[in-house]
C-alpha positions as CSV (number, residue, x, y, z in Angstrom):
1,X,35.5,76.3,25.4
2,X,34.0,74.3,27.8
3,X,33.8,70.5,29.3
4,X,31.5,68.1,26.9
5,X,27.7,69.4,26.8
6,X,24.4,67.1,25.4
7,X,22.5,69.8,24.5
8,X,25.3,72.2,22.7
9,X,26.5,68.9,21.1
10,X,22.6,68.6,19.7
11,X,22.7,71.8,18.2
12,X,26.1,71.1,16.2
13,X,24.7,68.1,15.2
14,X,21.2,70.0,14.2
15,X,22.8,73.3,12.6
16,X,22.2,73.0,9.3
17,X,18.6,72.6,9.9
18,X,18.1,74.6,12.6
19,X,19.6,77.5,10.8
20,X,17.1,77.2,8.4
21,X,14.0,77.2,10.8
22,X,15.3,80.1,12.5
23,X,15.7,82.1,9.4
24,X,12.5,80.7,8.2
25,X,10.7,83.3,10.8
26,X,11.4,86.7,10.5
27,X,12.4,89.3,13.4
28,X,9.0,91.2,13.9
29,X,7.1,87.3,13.9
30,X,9.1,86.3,16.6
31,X,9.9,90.0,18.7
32,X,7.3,92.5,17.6
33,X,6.3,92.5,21.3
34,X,9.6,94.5,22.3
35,X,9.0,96.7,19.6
36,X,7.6,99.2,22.0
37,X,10.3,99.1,24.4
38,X,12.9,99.8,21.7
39,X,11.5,103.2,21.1
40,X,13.6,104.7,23.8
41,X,16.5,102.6,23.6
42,X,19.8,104.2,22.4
43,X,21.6,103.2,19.5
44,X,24.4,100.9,21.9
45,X,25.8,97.8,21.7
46,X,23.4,94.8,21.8
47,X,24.5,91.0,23.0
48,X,22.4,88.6,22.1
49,X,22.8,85.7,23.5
50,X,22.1,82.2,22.2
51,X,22.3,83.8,19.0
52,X,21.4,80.7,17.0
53,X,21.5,81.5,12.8
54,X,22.1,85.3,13.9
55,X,18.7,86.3,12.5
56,X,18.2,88.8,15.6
57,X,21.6,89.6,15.1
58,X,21.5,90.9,12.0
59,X,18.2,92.7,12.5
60,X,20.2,94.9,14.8
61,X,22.8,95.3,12.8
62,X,21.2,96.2,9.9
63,X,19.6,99.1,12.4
64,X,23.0,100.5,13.2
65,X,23.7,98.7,16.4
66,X,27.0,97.0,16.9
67,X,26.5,93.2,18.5
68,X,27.9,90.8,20.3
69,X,26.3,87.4,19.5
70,X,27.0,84.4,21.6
71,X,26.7,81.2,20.4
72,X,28.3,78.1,22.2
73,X,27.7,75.7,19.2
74,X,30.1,76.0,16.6
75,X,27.8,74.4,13.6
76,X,25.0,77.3,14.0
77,X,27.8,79.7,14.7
78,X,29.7,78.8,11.4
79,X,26.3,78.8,10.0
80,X,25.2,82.3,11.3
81,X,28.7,83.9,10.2
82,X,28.1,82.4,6.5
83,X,24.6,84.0,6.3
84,X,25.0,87.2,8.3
85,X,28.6,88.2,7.8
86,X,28.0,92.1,8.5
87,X,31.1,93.2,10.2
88,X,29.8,94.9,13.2
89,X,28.6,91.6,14.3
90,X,31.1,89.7,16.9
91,X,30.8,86.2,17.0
92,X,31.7,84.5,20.5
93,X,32.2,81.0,21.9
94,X,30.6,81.3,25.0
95,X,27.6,80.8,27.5
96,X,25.8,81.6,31.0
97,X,26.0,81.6,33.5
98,X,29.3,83.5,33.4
99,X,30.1,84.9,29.7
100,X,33.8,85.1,30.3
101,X,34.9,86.1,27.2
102,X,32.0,88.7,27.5
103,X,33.3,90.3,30.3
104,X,36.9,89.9,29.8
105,X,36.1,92.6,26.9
106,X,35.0,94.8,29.5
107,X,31.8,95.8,27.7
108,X,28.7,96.7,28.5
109,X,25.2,96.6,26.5
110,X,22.0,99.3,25.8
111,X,20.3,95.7,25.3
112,X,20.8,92.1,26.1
113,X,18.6,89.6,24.4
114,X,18.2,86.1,25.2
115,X,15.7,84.4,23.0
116,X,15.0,81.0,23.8
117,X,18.1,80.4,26.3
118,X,17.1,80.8,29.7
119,X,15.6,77.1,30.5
120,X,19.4,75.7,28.6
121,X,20.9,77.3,32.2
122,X,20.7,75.1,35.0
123,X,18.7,76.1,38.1
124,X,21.6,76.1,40.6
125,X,23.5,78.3,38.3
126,X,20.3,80.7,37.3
127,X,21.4,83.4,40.6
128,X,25.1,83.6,39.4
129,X,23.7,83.8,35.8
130,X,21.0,87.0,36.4
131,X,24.1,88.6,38.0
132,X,26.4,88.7,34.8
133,X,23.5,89.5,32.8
134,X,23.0,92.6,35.3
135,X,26.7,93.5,35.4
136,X,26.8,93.5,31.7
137,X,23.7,95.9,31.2
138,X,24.1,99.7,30.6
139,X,22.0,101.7,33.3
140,X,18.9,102.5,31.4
141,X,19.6,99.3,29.0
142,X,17.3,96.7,28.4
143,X,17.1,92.5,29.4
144,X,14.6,91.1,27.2
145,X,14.0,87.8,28.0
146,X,11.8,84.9,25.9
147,X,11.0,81.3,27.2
148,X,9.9,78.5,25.0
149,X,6.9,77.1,26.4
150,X,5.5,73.6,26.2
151,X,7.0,70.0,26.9
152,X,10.9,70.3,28.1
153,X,13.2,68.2,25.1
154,X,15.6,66.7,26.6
155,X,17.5,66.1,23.6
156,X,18.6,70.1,23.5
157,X,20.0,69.2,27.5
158,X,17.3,70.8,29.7
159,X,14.9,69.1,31.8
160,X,11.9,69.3,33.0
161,X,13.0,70.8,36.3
162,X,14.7,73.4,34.5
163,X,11.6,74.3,33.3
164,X,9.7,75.3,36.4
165,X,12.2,77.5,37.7
């Protein structure tokens, strides 16, 4: 889909094993803080973004929610349709900051999720980024947004200025 990326090309190369850390912790480990804020969400679509294995994914699908999960590496998402291949979850090719094929569909989300993803999108491109996230969100919906904390690793493409911001 788009031009030659380090850090997508590091997770195809990494998928296999990847897959199987991500799996390795469950939903409520890694989310239980939005628990709460679910509570008064409605039962709409979900895009989570960065989707990885499709562990959150599936969570939400196994709750009734139809999903959207984005993934622009094609190992974890072959390896996330094997594992979770519930039919109201969508599979995409795609990425921030502007989600084409996102919002070619024309749809619109009661949650967006982006685990992990946030320092993978480049500073300058961060502003236009938040604004598609926005356009994509239902009114009332909900952006829940994790960072990984710690050293930057280069080798999954962000750097240590990404970081910061």
């Amino acid at each position: 889909m788009t031009a030659h990326d380090p850090g997508i090309a590091w997770y195809d190369r990494n998928a296999a094993g990847l897959a199987e850390q991500y799996e390795g912790a469950d939903f409520p480990a890694v989310h239980g803080w939005l628990f709460p804020l679910l509570d008064g969400l409605d039962d709409g679509p979900v895009l989570d973004i960065g989707a990885g294995s499709g562990r959150d994914a599936a969570w939400f699908a196994a709750r009734g929610h139809t999903v959207v999960a984005v993934e622009p590496a094609a190992g974890l998402r072959a390896q996330a349709r094997e594992r979770h291949p519930e039919p109201s979850i969508e599979w995409l090719d795609d990425r921030l900051p502007d989600l084409e094929a996102v919002q070619a569909s024309g749809r619109t989300f009661s949650l967006i999720l982006l685990s992990a993803v946030w320092m993978h999108v480049p500073p300058a491109d961060r502003e236009r980024a938040f604004k598609t996230l926005i356009s994509l969100l239902r009114p009332g919906g909900l952006l829940a947004v994790t960072l990984r904390l710690g050293e930057p690793d280069t080798e999954r493409g962000w750097r240590r200025s990404q970081q910061r911001n």
